[in-house]
VOGUZA-566769 format. One record per residue (C-alpha): residue number from 1; residue in one letter; x, y, z. Coordinates in Angstrom, 3 decimals, m for minus. Layout:
BEGIN
     n   res         px         py         pz
   NUM     A          X          Y          Z
...
END
This chain:
BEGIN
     n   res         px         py         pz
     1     X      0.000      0.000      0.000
     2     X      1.429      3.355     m0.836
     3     X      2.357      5.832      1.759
     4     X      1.221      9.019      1.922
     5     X      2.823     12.148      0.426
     6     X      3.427     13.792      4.590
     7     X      5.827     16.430      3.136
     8     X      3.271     17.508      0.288
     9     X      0.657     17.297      3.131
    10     X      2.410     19.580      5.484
    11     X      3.628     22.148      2.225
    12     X     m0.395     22.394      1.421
    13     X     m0.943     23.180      5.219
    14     X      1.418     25.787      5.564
    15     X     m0.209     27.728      2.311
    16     X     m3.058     26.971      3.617
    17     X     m2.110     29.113      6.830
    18     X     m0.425     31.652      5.092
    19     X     m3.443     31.934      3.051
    20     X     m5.458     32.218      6.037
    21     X     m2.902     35.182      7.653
    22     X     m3.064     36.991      4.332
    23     X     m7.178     37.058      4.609
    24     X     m7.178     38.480      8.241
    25     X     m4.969     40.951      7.453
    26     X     m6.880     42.005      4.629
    27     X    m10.173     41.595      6.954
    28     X     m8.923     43.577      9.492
    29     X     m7.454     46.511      7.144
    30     X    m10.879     46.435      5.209
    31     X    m12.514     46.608      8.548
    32     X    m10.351     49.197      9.902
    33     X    m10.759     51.330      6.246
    34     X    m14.894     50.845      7.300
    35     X    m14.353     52.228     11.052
    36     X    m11.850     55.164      9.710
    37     X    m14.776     56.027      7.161
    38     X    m17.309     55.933      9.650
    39     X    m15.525     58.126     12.203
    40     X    m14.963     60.485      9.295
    41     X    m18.870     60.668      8.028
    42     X    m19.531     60.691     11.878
    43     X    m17.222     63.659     11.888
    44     X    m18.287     65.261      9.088
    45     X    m21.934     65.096     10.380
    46     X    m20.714     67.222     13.535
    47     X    m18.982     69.370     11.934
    48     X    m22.171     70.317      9.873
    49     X    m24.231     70.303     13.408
    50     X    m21.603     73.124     14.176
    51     X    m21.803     75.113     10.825
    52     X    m25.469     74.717     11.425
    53     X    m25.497     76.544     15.066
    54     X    m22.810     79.180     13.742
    55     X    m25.821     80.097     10.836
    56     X    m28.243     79.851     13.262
    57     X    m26.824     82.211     15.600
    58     X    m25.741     84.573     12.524
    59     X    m29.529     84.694     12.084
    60     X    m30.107     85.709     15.586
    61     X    m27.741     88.080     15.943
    62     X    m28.996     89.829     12.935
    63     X    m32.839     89.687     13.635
    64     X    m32.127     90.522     17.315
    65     X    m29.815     93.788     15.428
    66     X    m32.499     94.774     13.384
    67     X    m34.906     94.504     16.218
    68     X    m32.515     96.977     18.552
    69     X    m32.120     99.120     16.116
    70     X    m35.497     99.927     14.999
    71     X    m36.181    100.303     18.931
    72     X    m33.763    103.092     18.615
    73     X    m34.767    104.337     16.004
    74     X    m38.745    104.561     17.196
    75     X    m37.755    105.946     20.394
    76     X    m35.990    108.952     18.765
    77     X    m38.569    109.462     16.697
    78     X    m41.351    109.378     19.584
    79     X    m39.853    111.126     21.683
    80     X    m41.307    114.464     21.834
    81     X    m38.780    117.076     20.469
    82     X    m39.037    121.047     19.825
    83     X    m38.840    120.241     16.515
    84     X    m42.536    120.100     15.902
    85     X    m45.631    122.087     15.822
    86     X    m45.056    124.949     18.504
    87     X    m41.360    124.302     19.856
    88     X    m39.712    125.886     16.362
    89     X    m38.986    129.605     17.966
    90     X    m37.275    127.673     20.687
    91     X    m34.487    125.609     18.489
    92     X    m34.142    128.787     16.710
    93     X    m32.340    130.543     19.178
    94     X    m30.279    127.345     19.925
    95     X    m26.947    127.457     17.765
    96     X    m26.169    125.194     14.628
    97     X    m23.802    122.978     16.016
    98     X    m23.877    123.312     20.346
    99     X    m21.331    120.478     21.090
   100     X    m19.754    117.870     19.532
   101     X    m21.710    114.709     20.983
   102     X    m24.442    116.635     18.587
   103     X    m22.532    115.307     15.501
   104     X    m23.923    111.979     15.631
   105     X    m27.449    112.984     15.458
   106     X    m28.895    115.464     13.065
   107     X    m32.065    115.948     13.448
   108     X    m34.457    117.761     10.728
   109     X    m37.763    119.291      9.555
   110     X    m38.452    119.037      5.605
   111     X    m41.352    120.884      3.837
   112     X    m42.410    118.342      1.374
   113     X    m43.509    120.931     m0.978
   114     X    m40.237    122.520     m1.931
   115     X    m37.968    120.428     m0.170
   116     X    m36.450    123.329      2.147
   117     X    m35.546    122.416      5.550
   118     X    m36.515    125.469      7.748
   119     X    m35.542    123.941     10.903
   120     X    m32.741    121.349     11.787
   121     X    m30.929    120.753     15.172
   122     X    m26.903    119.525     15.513
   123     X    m23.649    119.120     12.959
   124     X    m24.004    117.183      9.532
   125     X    m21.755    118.147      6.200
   126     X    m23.503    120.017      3.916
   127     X    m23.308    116.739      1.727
   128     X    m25.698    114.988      4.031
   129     X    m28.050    118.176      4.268
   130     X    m28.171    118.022      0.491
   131     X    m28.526    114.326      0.353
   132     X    m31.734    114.787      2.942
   133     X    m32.851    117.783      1.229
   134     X    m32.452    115.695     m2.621
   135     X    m33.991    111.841     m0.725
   136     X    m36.456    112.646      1.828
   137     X    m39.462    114.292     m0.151
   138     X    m38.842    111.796     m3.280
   139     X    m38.813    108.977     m0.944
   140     X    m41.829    110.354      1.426
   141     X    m43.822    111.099     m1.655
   142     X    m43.513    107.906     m3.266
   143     X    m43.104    104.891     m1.038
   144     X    m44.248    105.969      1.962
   145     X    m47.377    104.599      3.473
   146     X    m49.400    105.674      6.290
   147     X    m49.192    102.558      7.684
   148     X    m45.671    102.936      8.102
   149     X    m44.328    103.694     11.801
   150     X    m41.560    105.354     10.017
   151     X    m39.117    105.537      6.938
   152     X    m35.963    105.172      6.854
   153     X    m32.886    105.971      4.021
   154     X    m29.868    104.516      3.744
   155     X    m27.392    106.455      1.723
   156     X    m23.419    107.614      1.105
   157     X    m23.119    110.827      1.322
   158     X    m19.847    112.078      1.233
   159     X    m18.314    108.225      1.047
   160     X    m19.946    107.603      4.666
   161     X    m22.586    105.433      5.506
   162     X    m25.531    107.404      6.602
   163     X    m28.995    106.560      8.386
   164     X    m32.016    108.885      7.726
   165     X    m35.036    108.083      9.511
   166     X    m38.422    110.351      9.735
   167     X    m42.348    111.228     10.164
   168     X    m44.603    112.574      8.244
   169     X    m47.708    114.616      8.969
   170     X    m50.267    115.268      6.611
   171     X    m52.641    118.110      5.437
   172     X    m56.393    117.679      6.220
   173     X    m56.520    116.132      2.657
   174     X    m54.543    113.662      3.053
   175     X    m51.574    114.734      1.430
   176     X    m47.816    114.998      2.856
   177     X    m46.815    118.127      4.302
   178     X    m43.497    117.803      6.816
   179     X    m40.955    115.147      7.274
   180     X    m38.976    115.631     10.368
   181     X    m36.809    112.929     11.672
   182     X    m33.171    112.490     12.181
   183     X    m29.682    111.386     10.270
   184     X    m26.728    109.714     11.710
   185     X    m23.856    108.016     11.104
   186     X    m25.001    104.277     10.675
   187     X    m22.110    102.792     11.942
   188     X    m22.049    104.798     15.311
   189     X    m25.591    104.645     15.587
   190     X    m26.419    100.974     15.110
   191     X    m23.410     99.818     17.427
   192     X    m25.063    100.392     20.944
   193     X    m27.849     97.809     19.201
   194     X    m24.939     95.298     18.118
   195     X    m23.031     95.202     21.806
   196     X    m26.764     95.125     23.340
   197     X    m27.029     91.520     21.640
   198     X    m23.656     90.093     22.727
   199     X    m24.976     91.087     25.898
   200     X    m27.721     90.444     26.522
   201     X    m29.315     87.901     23.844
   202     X    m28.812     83.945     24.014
   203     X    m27.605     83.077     20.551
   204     X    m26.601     79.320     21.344
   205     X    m29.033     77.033     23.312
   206     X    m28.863     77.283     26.966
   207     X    m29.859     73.531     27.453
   208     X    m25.845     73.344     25.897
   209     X    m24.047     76.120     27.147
   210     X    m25.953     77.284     30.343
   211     X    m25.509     80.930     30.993
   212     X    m21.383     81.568     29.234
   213     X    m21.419     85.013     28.135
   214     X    m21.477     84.722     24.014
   215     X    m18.316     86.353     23.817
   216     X    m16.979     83.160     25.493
   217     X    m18.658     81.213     22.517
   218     X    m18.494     83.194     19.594
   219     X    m17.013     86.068     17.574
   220     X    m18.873     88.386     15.301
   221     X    m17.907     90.746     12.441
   222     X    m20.965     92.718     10.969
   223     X    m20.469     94.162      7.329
   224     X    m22.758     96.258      4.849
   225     X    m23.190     94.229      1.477
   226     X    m19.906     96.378      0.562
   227     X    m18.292     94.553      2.283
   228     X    m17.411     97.799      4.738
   229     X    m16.847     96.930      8.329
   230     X    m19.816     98.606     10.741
   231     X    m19.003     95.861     14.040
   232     X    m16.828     93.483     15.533
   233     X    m16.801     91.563     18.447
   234     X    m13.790     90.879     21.250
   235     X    m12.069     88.811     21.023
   236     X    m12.176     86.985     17.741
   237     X    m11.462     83.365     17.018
   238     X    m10.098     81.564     14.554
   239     X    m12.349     78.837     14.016
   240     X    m13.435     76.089     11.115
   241     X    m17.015     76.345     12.331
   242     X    m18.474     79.736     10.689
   243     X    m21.948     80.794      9.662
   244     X    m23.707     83.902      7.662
   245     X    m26.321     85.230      7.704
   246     X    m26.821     88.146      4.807
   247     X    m29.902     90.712      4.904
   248     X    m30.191     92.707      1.808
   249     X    m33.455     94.687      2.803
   250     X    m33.563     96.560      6.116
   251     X    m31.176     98.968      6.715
   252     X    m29.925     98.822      3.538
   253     X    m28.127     95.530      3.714
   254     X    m25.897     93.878      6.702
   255     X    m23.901     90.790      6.876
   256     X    m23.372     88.748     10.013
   257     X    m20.093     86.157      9.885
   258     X    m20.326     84.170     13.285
   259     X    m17.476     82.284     14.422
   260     X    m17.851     79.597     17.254
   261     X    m14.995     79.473     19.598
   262     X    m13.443     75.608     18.730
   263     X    m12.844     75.004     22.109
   264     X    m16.976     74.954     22.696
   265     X    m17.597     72.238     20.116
   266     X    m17.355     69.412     22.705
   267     X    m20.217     71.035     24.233
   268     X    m22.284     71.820     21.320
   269     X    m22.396     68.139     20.084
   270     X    m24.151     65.331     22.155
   271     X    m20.878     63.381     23.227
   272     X    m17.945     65.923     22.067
   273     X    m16.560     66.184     18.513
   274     X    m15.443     62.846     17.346
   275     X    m11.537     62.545     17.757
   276     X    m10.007     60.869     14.342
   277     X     m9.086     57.184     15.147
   278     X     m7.113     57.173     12.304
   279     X     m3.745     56.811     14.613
   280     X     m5.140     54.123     16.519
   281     X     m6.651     52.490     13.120
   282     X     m3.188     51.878     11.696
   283     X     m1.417     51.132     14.902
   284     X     m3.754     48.198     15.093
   285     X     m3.167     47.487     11.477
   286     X      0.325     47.730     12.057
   287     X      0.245     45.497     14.704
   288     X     m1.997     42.630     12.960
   289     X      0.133     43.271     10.071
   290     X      3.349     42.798     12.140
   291     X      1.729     39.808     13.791
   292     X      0.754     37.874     10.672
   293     X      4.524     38.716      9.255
   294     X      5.295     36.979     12.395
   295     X      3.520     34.199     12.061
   296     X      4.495     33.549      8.371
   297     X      8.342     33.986      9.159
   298     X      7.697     31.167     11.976
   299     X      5.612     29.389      9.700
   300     X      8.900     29.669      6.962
   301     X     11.258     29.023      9.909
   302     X      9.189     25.696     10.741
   303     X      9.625     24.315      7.228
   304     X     13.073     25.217      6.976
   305     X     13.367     23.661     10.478
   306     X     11.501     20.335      9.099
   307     X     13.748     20.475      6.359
   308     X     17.100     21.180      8.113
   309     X     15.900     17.726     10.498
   310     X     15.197     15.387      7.545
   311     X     18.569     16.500      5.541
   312     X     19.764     15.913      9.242
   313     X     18.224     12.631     10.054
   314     X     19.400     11.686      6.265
   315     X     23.326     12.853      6.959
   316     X     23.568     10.927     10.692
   317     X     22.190      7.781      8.775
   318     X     24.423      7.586      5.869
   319     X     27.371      9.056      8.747
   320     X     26.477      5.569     11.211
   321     X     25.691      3.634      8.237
   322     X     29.808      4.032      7.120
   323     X     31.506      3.029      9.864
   324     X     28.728      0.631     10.767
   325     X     29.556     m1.423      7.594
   326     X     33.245     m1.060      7.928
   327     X     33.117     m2.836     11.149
   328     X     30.484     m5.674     10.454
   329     X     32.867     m6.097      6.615
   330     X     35.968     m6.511      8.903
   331     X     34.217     m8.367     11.537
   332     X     32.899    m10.963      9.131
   333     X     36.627    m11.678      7.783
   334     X     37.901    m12.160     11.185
   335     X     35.021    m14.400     12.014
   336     X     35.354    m16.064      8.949
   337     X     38.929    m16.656      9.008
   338     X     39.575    m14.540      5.547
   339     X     42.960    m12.779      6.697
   340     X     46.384    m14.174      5.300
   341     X     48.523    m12.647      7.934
   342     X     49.268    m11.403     11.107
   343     X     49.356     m8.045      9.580
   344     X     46.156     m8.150      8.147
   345     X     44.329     m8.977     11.168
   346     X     46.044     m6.348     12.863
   347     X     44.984     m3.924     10.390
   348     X     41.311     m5.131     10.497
   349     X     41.502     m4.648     14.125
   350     X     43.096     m1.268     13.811
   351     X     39.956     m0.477     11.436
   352     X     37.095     m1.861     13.553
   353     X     38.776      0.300     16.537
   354     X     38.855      3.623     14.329
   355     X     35.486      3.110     13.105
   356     X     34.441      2.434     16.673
   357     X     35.978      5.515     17.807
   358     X     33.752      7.383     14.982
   359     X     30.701      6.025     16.382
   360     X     31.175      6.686     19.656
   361     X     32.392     10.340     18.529
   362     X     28.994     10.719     16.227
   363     X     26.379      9.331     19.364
   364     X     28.541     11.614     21.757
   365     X     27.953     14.471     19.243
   366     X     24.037     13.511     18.983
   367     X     23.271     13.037     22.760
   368     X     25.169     16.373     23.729
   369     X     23.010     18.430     20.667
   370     X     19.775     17.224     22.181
   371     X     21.042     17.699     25.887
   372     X     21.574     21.334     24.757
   373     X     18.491     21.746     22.663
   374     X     16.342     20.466     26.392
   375     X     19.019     22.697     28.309
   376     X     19.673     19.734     30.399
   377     X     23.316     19.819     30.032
   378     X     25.356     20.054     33.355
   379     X     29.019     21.334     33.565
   380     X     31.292     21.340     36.051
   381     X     34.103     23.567     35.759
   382     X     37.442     23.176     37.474
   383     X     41.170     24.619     37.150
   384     X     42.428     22.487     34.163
   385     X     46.028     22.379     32.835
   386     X     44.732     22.913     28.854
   387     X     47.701     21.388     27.058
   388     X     47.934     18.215     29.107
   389     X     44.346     18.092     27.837
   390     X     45.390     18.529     24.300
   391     X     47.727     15.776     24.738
   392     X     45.243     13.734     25.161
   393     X     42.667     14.066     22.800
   394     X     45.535     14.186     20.079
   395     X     46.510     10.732     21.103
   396     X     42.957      9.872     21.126
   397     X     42.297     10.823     17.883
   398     X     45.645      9.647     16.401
   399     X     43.914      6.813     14.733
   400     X     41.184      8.917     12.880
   401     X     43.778     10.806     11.712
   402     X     46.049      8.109     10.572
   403     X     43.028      6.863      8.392
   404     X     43.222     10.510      6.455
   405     X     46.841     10.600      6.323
   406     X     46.810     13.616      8.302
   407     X     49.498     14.821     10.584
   408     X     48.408     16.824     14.093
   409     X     51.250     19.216     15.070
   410     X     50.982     20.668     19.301
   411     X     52.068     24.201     20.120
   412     X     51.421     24.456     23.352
   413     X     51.944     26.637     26.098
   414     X     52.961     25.317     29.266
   415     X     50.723     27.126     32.937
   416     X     48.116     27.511     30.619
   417     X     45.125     26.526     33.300
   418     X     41.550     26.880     32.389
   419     X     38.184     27.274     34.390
   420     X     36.747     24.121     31.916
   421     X     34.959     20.789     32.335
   422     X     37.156     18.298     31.062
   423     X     34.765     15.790     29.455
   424     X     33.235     18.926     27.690
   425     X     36.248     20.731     26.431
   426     X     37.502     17.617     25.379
   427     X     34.423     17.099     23.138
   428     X     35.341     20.280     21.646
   429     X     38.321     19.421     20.815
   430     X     37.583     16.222     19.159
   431     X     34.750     18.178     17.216
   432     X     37.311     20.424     16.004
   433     X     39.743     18.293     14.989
   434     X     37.619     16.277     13.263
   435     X     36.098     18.973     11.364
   436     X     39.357     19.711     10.259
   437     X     40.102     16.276      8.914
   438     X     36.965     15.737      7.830
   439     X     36.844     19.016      5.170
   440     X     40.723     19.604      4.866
   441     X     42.662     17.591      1.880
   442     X     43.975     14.410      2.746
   443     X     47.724     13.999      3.566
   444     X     47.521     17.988      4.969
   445     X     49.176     19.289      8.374
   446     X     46.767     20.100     11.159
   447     X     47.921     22.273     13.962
   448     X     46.350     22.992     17.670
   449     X     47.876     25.202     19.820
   450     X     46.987     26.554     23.455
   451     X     48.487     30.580     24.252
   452     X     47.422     32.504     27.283
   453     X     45.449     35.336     25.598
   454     X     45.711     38.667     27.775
   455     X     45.806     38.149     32.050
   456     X     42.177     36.711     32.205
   457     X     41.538     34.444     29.344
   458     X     43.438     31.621     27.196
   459     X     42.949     30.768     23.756
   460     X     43.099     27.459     22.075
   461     X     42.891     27.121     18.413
   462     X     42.774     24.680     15.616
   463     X     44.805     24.825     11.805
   464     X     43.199     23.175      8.725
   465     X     44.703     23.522      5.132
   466     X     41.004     23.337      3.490
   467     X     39.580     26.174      1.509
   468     X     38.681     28.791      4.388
   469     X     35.703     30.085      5.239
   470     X     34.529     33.392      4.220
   471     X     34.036     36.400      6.347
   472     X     30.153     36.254      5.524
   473     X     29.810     32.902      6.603
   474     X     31.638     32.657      9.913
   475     X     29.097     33.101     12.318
   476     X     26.661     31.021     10.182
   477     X     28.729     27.842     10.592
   478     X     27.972     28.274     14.312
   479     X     24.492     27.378     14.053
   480     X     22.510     24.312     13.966
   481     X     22.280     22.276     11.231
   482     X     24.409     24.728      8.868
   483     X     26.272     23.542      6.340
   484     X     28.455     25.511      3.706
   485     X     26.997     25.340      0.033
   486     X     30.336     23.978     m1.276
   487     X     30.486     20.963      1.656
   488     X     26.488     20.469      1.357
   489     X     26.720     19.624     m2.604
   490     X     30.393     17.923     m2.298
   491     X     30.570     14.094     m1.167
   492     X     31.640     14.885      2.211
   493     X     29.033     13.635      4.707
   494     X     27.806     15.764      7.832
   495     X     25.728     16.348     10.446
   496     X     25.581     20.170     10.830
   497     X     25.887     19.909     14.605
   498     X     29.850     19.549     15.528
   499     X     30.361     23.169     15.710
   500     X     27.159     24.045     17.364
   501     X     28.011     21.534     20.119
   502     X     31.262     23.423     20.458
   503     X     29.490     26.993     20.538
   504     X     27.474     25.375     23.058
   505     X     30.110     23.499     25.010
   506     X     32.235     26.427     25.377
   507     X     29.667     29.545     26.480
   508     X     27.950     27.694     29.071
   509     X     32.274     27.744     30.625
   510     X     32.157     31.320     30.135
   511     X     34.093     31.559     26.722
   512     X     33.297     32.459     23.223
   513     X     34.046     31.251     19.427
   514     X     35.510     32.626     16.452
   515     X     36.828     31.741     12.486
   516     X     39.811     33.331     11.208
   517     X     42.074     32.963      8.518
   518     X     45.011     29.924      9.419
   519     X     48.933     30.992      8.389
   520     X     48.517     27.774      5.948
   521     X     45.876     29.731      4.157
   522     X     42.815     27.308      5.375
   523     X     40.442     27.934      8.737
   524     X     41.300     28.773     11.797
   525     X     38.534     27.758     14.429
   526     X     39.430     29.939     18.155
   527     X     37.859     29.096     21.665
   528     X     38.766     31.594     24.436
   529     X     37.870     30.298     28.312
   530     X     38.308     32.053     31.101
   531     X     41.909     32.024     32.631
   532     X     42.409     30.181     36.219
   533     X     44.619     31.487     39.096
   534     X     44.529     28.309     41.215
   535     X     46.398     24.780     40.026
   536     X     44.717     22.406     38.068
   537     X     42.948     19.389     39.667
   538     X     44.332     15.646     39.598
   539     X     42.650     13.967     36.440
   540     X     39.740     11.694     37.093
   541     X     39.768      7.950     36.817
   542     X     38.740      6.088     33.948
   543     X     35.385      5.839     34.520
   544     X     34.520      9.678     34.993
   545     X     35.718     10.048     31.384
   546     X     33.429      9.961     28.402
   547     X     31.702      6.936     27.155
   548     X     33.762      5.568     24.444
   549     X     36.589      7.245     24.993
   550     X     40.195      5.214     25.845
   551     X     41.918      5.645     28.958
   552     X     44.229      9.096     29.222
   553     X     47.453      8.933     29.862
   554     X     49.206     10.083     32.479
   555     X     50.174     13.695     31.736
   556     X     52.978     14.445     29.576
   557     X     54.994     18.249     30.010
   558     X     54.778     20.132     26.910
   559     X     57.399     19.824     24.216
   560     X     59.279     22.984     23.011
   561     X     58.516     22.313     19.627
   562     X     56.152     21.138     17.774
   563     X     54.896     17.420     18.674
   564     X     54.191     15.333     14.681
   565     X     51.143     12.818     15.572
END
């Protein structure tokens, strides 16, 4: 029965994820584009409330305006005044202009008939006497009405904006005989009427803004259809909320531009003026988009994971499966009796025992990776004379060498004592040096060497005469599972996790890693550990060491020169 496809399986569940990211993200930024445009219609829709009460309150200013000034206006003109029938002998002895606070009201008496003006009262330019001389009868004889309370003119005489309001009496038939009244300067006289409404007349609802003075809600500039300035309010703000109201009839024409102070739209609007969530919209987008790129990178990182474990799984196999056969082929002609000589059998002894030592080097190399990868590994550091060490573990691995032709030269310097656990730095060294064999040229020299390195730390390094490794790729070979592109396509087998081990190994003691270039012109692989004061400890017996690993020899003093394995 066929088995099925698990890697195509787990590839279509993956896209199938990534699919599924990719359509929340989209979700949630079409979601987020629907709750931006909703806060902005909701925004727009205050905004409009606000326009709405500015107009409003234009158009209450301006009828409550109109309303004061007409008040003034019919109380001037109601007012009893010498002016009329029996009090003219008396203003005649008065003179033409008593006092300046006079100026601003001129007040008249017009025959009809001719249009002379035998009595008047205060200071106006001669312009404005011949303006009410020329306007008043044409304008009481034609479109005045006995109905009317009063008429009133609105004209420019002499570039100014004047105001002429008057009565009229009639003869016993009916027709018009006298207009008396009184002129002024619009502007002065209408602006006791405008500051009498920023007083004293609610021009937003109370139910919002209780009893604030409107000149803590609003600003007002008044204007004739000109576009001439007759009123404005202090102070003024600058505000996006503005409304008009224009009046082209009484008065000859006034414009009201209202202004609401932005600092009251919170309380005009049920709730406060929406704030834009647009910050908050795209944070969150941000952040879902952050977390799906997240997701997909760990998503990428598990297949490449999955892969980096079956390449793995495939290069410890065919790494077991070579020494495995080398020992059952040379334990079968032993058994079977197949050697012609002494020699032979000792070489087929020699082989099983280097093959031997590879396995146990490969399942020491295994079992420390997944100690580290369940951070169950436990060291135990203690003062350790380094190149009595290195002695060892080049005698050790003399017969892995021998098998490559390869020659292990010693520089080592003698007091160099370590803080290190011996079983673990001496699995560091074997990874090393058998990294070196492994991807160096057969026949080449390999060269380890321990130097104190400064007062606190000593160095240890290992020689190859293999290609290098670039300067892009040197912390890379550190990790997990990483092989170079040249040693991953060549015939060489590996497991990607000797020089993690020793990364690992070697900072839980306190010390670090580095590549650099060798003298021989291949890779040199550095370990620094952390420098000890006191004497190194007595070597352990036999059985504390390693599992696999021969019995060390007692320790040998360093050689001045180079040591040839």
């Amino acid at each position: 029965m066929p088995q099925p496809p698990w890697p195509r399986v787990r590839e279509r569940r993956i896209l199938l994820l990534v699919a599924l990211l990719s359509f929340s993200f989209v979700l949630t930024a079409v979601l987020a584009y629907q709750a931006q445009d909703a806060a902005r219609s909701h925004r727009r829709t205050a905004e409009r409330a606000l326009r709405d009460y500015a107009s409003l309150a234009a158009l209450q200013f301006a009828i409550h305006a109109k309303e004061g000034i007409f008040w003034r206006v019919s109380s001037l003109l109601n007012r009893p005044t010498d002016l009329g029938p029996g009090g003219i002998a008396a203003e005649l002895a008065r003179p033409a202009c008593p006092a300046a606070s006079d100026s601003s009201r001129f007040l008249f008496k017009i025959e009809l008939r001719d249009g002379t003006m035998p009595r008047s009262r205060g200071c106006a330019p001669a312009a404005v006497k011949r303006w009410l001389r020329d306007t008043v009868p044409v304008h009481a004889s034609t479109y005045f009405k006995k109905t009317w309370e009063y008429g009133d003119i609105i004209g420019t005489p002499g570039g100014e904006r004047w105001l002429a309001a008057y009565l009229v009496h009639f003869d016993d038939s009916g027709k018009p005989m006298t207009a008396f009244g009184f002129a002024a300067p619009f502007r002065e006289f209408a602006a006791p009427a405008f500051r009498g409404v920023m007083r004293y007349y609610p021009l937003l609802p109370p139910t919002l803004v209780g009893e604030t003075p409107n000149d803590s809600l609003l600003s007002v500039v008044v204007t004739d259809t000109a576009g001439q300035e007759m009123f404005r309010s202090e102070p003024q703000y600058r505000s996006a909320f503005i409304g008009e109201d224009i009046s082209h009839k009484k008065f000859g024409g006034m414009v009201v531009r209202l202004a609401l102070r932005p600092e009251m739209a919170d309380r005009l609007v049920i709730g406060g003026l929406p704030r834009s969530r647009l910050p908050l919209l795209l944070g969150l987008l941000a952040l879902v988009g952050t977390m799906a790129f997240v997701a997909i990178m760990q998503l990428r990182r598990e297949y490449e994971l999955n892969q980096l474990r079956a390449d793995f799984i495939s290069n410890i196999s065919h790494e077991l499966r070579t020494p495995l056969a080398q020992v059952r082929m040379f334990a079968e002609t032993l058994l079977l009796g197949r050697v012609r000589s002494d020699a032979e059998r000792q070489r087929s002894l020699e082989i099983i025992d280097q093959e031997a030592r590879r396995l146990t080097h490969l399942v020491e190399n295994v079992l420390q990776f997944s100690r580290s990868e369940r951070r169950v590994t436990r060291l135990a550091p203690e003062p350790t004379d380094l190149a009595s060490q290195v002695d060892e573990v080049v005698e050790a691995f003399a017969p892995l060498a021998r098998a490559r032709r390869v020659t292990v030269n010693t520089e080592l310097a003698e007091g160099a004592v370590a803080l290190v656990d011996r079983a673990a730095f001496r699995q560091t060294l074997l990874n090393l040096l058998d990294n070196a064999v492994k991807y160096g040229p057969a026949g080449q020299t390999v060269a380890i060497g321990v130097a104190p390195a400064g007062e606190h730390r000593v160095r240890v390094w290992v020689d190859d005469e293999g290609p290098g490794i670039t300067s892009r790729e040197r912390d890379r070979v550190w990790e997990p599972f990483y092989r170079l592109e040249r040693d991953a396509q060549s015939a060489v087998a590996g497991s990607g996790i000797g020089l993690a081990v020793v990364r690992d190994l070697i900072t839980q003691q306190g010390g670090s890693v580095s590549v650099e270039d060798a003298p021989s012109g291949g890779a040199r692989f550095v370990i620094e550990l952390p420098r000890s004061d006191r004497s190194p400890s007595t070597s352990p017996p036999p059985a504390a060491q390693a599992p696999g690993a021969p019995p060390a020899p007692p320790p040998a003093s360093s050689p001045a020169e180079p040591t040839p394995v």
